[in-house]
mmCIF file of the C-alpha atoms, coordinates in Angstrom:
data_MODEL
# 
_entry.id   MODEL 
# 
loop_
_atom_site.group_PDB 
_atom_site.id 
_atom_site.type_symbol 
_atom_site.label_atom_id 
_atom_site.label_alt_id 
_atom_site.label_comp_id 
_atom_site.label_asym_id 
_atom_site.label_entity_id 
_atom_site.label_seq_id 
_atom_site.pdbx_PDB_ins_code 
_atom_site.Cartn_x 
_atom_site.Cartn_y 
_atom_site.Cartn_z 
_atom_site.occupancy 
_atom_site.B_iso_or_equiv 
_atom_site.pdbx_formal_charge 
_atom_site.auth_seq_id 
_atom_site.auth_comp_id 
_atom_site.auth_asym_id 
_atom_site.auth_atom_id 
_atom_site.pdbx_PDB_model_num 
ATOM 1   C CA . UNK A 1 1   ? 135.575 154.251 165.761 1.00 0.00 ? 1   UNK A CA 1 
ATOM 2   C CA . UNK A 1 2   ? 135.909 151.364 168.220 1.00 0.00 ? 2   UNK A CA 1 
ATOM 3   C CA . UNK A 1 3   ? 134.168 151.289 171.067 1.00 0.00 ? 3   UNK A CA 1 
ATOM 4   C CA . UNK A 1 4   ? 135.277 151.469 174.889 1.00 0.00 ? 4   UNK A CA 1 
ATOM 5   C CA . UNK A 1 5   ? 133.868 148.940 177.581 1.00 0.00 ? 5   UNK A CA 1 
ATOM 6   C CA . UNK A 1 6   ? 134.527 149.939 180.807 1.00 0.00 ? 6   UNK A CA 1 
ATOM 7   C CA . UNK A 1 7   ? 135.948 146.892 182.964 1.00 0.00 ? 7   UNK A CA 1 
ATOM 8   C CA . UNK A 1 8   ? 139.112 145.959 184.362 1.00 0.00 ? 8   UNK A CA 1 
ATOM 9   C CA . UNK A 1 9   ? 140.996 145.712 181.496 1.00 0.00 ? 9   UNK A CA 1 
ATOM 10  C CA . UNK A 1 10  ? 144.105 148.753 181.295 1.00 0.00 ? 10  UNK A CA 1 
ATOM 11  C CA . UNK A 1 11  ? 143.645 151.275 179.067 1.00 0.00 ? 11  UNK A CA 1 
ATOM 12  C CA . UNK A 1 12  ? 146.432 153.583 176.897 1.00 0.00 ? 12  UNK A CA 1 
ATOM 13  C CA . UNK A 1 13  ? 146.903 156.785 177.297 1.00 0.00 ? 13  UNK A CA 1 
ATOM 14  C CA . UNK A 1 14  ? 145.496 157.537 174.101 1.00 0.00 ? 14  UNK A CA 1 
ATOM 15  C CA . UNK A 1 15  ? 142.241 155.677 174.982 1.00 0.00 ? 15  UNK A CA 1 
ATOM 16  C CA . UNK A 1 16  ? 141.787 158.159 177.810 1.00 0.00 ? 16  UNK A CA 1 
ATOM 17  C CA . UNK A 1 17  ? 142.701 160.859 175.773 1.00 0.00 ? 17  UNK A CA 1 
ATOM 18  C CA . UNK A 1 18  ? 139.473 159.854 173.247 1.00 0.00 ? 18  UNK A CA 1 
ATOM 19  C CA . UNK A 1 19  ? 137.497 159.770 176.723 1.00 0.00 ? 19  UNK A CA 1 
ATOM 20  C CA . UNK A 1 20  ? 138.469 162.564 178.004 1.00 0.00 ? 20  UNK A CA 1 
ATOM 21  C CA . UNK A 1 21  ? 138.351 165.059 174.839 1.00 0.00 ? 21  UNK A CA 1 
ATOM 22  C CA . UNK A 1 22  ? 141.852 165.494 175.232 1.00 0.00 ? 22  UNK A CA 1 
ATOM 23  C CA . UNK A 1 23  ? 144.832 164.892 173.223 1.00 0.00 ? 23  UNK A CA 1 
ATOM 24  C CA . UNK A 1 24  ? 147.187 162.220 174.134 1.00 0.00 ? 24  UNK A CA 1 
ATOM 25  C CA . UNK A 1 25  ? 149.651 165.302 174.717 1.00 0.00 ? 25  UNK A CA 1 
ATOM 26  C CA . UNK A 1 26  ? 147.924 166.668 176.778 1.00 0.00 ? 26  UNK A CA 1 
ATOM 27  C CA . UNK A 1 27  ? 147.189 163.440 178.827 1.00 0.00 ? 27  UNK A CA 1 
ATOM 28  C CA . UNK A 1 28  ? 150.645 162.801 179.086 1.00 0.00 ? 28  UNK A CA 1 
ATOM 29  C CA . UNK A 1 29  ? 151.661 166.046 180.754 1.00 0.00 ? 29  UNK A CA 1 
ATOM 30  C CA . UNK A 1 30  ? 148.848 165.343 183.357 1.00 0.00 ? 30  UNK A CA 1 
ATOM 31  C CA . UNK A 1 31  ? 150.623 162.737 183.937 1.00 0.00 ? 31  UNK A CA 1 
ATOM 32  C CA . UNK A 1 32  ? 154.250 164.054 184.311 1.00 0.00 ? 32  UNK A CA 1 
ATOM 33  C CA . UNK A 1 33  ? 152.754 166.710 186.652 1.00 0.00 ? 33  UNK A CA 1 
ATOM 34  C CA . UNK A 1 34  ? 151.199 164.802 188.798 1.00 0.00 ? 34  UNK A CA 1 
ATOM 35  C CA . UNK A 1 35  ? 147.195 165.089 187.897 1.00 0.00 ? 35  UNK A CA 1 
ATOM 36  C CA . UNK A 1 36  ? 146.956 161.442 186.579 1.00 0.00 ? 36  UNK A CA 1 
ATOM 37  C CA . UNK A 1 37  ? 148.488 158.485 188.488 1.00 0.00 ? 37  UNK A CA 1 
ATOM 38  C CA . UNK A 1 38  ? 148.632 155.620 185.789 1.00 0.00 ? 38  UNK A CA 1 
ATOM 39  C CA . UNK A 1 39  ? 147.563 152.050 187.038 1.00 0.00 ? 39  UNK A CA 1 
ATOM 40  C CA . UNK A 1 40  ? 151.073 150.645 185.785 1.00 0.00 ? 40  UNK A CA 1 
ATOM 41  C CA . UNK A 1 41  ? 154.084 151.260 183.709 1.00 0.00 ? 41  UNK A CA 1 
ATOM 42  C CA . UNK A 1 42  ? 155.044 148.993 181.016 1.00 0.00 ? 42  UNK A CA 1 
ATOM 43  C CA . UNK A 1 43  ? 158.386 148.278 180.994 1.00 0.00 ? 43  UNK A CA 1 
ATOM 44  C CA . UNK A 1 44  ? 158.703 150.023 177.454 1.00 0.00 ? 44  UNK A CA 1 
ATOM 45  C CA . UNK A 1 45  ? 157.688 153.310 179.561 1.00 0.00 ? 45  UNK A CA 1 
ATOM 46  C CA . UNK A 1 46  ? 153.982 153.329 178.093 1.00 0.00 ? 46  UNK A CA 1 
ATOM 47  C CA . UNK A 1 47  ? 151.535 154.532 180.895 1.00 0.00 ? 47  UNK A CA 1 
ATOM 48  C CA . UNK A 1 48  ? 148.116 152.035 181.655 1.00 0.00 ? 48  UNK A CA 1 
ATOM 49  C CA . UNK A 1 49  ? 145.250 153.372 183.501 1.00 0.00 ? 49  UNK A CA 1 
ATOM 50  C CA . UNK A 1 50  ? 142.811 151.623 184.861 1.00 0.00 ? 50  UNK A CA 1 
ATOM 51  C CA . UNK A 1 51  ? 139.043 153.273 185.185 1.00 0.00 ? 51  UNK A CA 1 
ATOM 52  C CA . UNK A 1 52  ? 138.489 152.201 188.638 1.00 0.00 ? 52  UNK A CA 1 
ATOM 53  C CA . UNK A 1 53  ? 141.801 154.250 190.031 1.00 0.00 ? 53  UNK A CA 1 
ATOM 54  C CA . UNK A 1 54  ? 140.775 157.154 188.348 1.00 0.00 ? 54  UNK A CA 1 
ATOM 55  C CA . UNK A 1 55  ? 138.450 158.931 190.295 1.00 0.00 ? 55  UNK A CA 1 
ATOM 56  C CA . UNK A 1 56  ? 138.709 161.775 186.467 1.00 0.00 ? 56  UNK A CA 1 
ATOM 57  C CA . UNK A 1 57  ? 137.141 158.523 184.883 1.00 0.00 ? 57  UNK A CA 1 
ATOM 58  C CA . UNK A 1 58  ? 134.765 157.429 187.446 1.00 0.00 ? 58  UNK A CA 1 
ATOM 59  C CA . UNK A 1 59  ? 131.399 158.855 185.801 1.00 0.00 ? 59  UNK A CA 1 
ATOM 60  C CA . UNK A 1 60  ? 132.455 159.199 182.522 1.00 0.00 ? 60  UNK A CA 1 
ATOM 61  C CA . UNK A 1 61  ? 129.841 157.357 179.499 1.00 0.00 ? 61  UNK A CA 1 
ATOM 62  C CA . UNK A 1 62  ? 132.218 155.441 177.653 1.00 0.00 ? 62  UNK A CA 1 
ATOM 63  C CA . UNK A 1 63  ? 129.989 153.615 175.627 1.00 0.00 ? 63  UNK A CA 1 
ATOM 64  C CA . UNK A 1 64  ? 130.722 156.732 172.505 1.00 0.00 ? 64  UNK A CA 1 
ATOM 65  C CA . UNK A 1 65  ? 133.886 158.383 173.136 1.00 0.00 ? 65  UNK A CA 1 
ATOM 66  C CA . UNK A 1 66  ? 133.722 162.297 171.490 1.00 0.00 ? 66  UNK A CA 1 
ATOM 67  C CA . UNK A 1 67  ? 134.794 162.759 167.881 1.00 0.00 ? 67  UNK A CA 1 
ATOM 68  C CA . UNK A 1 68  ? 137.574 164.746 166.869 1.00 0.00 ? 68  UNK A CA 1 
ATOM 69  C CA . UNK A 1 69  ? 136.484 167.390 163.979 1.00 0.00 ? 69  UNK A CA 1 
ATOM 70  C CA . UNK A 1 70  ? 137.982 164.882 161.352 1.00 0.00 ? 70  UNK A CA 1 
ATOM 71  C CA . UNK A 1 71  ? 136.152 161.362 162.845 1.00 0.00 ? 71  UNK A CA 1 
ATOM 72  C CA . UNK A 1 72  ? 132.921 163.759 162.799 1.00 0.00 ? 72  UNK A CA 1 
ATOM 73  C CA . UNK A 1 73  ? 133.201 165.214 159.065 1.00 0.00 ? 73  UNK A CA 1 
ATOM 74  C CA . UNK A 1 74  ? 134.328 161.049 158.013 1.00 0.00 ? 74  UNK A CA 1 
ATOM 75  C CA . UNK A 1 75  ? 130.829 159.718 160.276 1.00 0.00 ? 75  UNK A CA 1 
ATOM 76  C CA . UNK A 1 76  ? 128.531 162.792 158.001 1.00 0.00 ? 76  UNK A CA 1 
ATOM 77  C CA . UNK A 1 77  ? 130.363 162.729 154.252 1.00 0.00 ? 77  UNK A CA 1 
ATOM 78  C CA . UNK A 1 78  ? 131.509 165.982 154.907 1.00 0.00 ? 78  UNK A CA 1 
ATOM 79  C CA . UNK A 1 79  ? 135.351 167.581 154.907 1.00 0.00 ? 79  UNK A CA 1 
ATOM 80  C CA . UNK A 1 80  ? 136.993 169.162 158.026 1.00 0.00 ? 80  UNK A CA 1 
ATOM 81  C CA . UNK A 1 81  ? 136.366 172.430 157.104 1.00 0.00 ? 81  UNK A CA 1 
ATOM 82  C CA . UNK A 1 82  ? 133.048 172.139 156.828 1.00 0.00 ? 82  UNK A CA 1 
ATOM 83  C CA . UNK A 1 83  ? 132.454 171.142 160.175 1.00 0.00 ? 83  UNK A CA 1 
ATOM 84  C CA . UNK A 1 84  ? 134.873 173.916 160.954 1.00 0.00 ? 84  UNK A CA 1 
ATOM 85  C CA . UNK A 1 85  ? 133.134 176.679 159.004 1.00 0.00 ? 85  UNK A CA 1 
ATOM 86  C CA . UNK A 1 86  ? 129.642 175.388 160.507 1.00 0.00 ? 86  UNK A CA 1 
ATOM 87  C CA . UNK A 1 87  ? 130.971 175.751 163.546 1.00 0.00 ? 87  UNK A CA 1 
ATOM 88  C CA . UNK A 1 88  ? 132.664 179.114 163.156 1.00 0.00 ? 88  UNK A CA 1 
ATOM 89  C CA . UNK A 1 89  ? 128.868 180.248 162.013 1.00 0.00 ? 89  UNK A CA 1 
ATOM 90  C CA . UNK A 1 90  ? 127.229 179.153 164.586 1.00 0.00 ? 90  UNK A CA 1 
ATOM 91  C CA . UNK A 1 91  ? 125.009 175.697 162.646 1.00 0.00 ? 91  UNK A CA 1 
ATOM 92  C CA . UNK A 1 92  ? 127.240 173.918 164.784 1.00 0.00 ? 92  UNK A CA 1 
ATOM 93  C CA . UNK A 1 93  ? 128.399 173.861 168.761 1.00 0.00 ? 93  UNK A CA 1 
ATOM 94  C CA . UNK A 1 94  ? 131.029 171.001 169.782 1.00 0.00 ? 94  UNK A CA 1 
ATOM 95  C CA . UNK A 1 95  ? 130.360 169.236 172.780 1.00 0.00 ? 95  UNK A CA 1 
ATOM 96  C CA . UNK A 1 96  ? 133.774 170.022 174.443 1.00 0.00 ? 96  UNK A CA 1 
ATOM 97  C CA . UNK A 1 97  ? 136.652 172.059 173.518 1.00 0.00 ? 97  UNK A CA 1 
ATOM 98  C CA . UNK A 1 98  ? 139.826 171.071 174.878 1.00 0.00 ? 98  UNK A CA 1 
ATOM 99  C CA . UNK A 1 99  ? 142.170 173.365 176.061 1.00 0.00 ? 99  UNK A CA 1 
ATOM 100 C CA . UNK A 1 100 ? 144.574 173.105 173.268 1.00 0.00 ? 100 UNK A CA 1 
ATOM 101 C CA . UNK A 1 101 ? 141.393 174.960 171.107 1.00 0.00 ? 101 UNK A CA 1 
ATOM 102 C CA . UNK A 1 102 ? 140.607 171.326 169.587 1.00 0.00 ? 102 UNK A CA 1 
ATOM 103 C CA . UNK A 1 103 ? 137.000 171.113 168.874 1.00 0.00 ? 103 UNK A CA 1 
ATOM 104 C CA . UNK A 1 104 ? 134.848 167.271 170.569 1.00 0.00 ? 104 UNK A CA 1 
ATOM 105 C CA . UNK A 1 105 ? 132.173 166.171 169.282 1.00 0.00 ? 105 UNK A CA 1 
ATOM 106 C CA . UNK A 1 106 ? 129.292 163.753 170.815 1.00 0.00 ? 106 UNK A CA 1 
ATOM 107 C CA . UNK A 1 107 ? 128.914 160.961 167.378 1.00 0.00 ? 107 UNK A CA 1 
ATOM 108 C CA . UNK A 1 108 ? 125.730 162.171 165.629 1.00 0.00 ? 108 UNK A CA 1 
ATOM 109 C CA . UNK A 1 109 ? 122.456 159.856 166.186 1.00 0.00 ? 109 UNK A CA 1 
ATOM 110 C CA . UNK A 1 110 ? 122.005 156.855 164.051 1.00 0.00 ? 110 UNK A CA 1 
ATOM 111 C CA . UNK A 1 111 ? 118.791 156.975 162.270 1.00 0.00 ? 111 UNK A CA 1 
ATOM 112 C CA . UNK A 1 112 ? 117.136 153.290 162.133 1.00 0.00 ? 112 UNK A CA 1 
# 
């Protein structure tokens, strides 16, 4: 997964989205209803946010973005519904859920 460097550069709405634990649906209807002001408008219609304007993005870590339940099973050689089932039984708590019931995931310690 790449990584996110916080300066002034714009970022997508699906880069927030991966910030924020959120899908990019979800992102977008904050958006449309007011909650997130994007930086600028592309003249395709794509939304660009910039971290500074965003008081939502002021104090978040961006140096590892949370891991969807498919990027986590990829990082530990394990299928989705593993992660799922472990989970489900309790071996495993996600570090955010988002409010569309998708399980986040902080990325699991490297081991040097």
């Amino acid at each position: 997964m790449r990584q996110l460097r916080r300066s002034s550069r714009l970022l997508t709405s699906g880069q927030v989205a991966q910030i924020l634990g959120f899908s990019q649906a979800t992102v977008l209807r904050a958006v449309r209803g007011g909650l997130l002001t994007p930086a600028r408008i592309t003249p395709g219609g794509h939304y660009r946010f910039s971290m500074e304007s965003m008081p939502v993005l002021a104090g978040v870590d961006t140096s590892g973005a949370l891991l969807t339940t498919r990027e986590l099973a990829t990082e530990l050689g394990l299928s989705r519904s593993t992660v799922v089932r472990a989970v489900r039984q309790g071996r495993l708590s996600p570090t955010n859920i988002t409010p569309g019931g998708h399980l986040r995931f902080s990325p699991p310690a490297k081991a040097s």
